[in-house]
Every structure is written in C-alpha cells, then in structure tokens.
N, C-alpha and C positions, 0 to 999 in steps of 0.2 A: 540376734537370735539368742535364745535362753542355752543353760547348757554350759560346758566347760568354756568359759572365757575369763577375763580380767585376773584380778585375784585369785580365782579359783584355779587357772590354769597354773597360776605363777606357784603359788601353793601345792598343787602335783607334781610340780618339777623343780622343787626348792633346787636342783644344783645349776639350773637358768637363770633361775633369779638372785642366786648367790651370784653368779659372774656376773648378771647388767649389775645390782647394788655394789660390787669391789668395785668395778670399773667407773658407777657415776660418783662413791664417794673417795677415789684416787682425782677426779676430775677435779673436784672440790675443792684440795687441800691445800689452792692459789687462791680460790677465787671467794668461797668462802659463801656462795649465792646459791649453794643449789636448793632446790625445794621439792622432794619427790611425792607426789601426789598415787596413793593405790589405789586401785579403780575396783567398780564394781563389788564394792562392799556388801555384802548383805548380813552379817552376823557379828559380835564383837568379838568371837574367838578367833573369827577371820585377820580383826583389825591387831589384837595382839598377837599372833601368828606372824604376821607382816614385820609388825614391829622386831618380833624374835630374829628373824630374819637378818635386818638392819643390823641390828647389834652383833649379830653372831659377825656378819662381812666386815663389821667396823672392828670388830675382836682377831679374827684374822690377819687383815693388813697389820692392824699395828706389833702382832707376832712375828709379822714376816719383816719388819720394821719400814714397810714403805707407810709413809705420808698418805693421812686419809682424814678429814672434816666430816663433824655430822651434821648433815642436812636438818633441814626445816621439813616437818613431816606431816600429812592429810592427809582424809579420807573424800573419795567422790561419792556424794550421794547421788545415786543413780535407779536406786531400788527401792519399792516402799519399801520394804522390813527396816529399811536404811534411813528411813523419814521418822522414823517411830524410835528410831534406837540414837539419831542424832544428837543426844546431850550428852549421853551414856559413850559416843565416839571422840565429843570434840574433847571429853575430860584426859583423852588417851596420844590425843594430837595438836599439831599447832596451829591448824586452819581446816574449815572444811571449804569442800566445792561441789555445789550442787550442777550436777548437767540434767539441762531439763530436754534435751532430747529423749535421750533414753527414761528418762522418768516418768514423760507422757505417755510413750508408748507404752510403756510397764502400770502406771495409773488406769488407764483407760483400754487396754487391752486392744491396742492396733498396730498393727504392723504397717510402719511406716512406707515399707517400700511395695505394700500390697495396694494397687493402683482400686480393687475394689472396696478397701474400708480407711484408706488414704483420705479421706476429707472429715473421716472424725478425729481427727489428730489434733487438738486445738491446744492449742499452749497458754493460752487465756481459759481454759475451762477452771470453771469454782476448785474443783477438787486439785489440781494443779495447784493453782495459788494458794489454796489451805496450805498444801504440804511445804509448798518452798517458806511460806510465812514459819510453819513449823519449825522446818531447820535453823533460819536465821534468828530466831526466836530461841531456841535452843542452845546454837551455838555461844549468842551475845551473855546467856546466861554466865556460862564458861568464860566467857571472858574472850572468848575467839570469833578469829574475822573469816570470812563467809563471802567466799566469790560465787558468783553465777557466772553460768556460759551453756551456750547452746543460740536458739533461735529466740526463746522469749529474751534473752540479753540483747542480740540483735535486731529486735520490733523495739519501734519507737513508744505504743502502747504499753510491751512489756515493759521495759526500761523504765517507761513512768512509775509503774507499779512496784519494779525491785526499788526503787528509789524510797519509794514510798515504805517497804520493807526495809529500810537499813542495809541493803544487800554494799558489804565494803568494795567490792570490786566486780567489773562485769568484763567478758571476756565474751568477743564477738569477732565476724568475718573480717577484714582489715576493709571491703566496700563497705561495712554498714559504721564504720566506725564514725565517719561526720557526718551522717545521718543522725549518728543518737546524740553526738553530743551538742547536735545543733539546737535536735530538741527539747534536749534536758536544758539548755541555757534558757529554755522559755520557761521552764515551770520552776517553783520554788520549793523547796523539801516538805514546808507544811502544806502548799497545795496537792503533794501528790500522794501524800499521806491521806489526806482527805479524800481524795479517786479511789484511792487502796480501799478506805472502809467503805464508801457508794459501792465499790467493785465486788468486795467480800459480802457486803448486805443482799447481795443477787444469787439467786440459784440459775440461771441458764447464761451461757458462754455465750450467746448472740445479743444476750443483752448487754453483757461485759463489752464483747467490741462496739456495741453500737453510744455504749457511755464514756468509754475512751476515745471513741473516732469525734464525738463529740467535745470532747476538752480538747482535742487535737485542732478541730478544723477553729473553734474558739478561738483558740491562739496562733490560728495563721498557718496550722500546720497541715491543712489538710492535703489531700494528695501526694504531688512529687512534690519535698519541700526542696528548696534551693540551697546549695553546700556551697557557705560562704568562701 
C-alpha cells in the first residue's frame, strides 16, 4: 500500500527508530558485520534524514559510554522517484538494493494482491528492466555494489538478465536458490549480456519471455530443470 510505511513511518516517529538504530548498532560493537538497509526511499532528504538519525544513536551511546560499531549503510530502491535519484543516493551510502517487487508494482500501477489486475504484474516488462539497469548503472558509476531481490532475482530468466546487468549480488527464496544457480553455471556473463541487449532492444514483455525461454530451453533449461 502507498501511504505512511518504510522510511516514512520511521521518520514520523524518529524516537522508534532512535531505539531499533541504539539497539542494532550496540549489537554490532562484537561483530562488526552489521549492514542496515532504509527502506522505501523515495527523496534524498529522506536518505540524509536517515543518515541524521544513525549518527545521532551512534553520538548517544558513545556519551553514555556503551560500545557501539557503525554499520555499513543502503538505500532500497523500491520507488521510481528512487530510480531517477539513484546516483545522487549511492554518493550518500555504501550499497544500494533494488527490490523489484515493490518496484513493479509502483512502475506499472498494479496491485499485486488485487486478483483482477494480478496478471499485469510482469517483472520482465521493458520498463522494469530499463529502471533496474538504471540503478545498477548509477550506482557502479559511484563506485557501489547493487543487490537485487524480489521475484525477478528468483526467475531463472530474470537472473539471466541481472547477470547481464552487473547486478553484484542477488537475494532470492532459499527454494529458488539452486534453481538460479544451476542456471546461471550454464550461461556465461558475456552471453547474458548479450540477451540483456536482444531484451532491452524489445518493446513488449511477451516477447522478452518468449526470447528468454528461448535461450533457456537452448541450453537445456527448459521446463522443471533438475537441481543437481
């Protein structure tokens, strides 16, 4: 739903999110691994807000003198305004992370869990893949690495594709996990580079799956593939 969530909510009630940031950066101050990702980005005064935030709870504890680590710190692109503003965020953090659930939905105006506009939901649509390319495009400019997750990280089609993008890390269901990487051991980074640009040189999403399920079934993959 649109409306007070992610960030936004966290930002109307900076003294909730003051207590989770003290608590996860006291968590920290053994392990030295945490990585806090703010969600629902849509504005950079949101993502320096954020940031104000962090420092203020890391300026705390060490007044009060307990043990606290700064985290590794990201923004989710999850909103287009958040696709357009993506070089201008990664200069502010250490990683972005595109979720393409919420992105599609937000691209293409469908409400996922609405059973009658449920089958325009395509995570393969051109406009999709423009914007993810954007980001990861963006961020490399910066010099920062760029996970995906959602459902196009978990399709074997999609997977091709971020592959094809540069995408540094992908984050999927724990079932779909040797599924993709069964897949991805078939194709080779400049092959799927080259699907990326036949994919992006296409204006309609039916043709996209029907040029992916094509290099799929190509290489043996078609249908249920077998998880060695």
């Amino acid at each position: 739903c649109l409306g007070c969530r992610g960030i936004r909510f966290a930002l109307d009630h900076p003294e909730i999110c003051l207590i989770q940031l003290r608590a996860m950066l006291r968590a920290n101050a053994d392990l030295h691994n945490l990585h806090v990702l703010f969600p629902m980005i849509s504005r950079v005064d949101e993502m320096d807000e954020a940031l104000g935030l962090l420092t203020r709870a890391y300026r705390e504890l060490a007044a009060a003198g307990q043990a606290a680590a700064k985290p590794r710190v990201g923004a989710m692109i999850e909103v287009p305004s958040a696709v357009y503003l993506a070089e201008a965020l990664a200069k502010r953090v250490d990683f972005l992370s595109v979720g393409t659930n919420d992105l599609t939905q937000y691209l293409l105006a469908v409400d996922r869990n609405n059973a009658v506009v449920a089958t325009a939901d395509d995570n393969l649509h051109p406009a999709v893949l423009h914007a993810v390319r954007h980001v990861i495009e963006a961020a490399h400019r910066q010099s920062k690495p760029v996970g995906v997750c959602g459902e196009l990280a978990g399709d074997p089609a999609g997977a091709l594709l971020l592959l094809g993008m540069g995408a540094d890390t992908l984050s999927m269901n724990l079932t779909s996990l040797a599924h993709i990487k069964w897949t991805l051991r078939h194709f080779t980074a400049h092959r799927a580079r080259a699907l990326l640009e036949e994919a992006l040189a296409l204006e309609d999403g039916f043709a996209i799956h029907r040029l992916l399920d094509g290099a799929l079934e190509e290489a043996g993959l078609g249908g249920r593939v077998p998880i060695p």
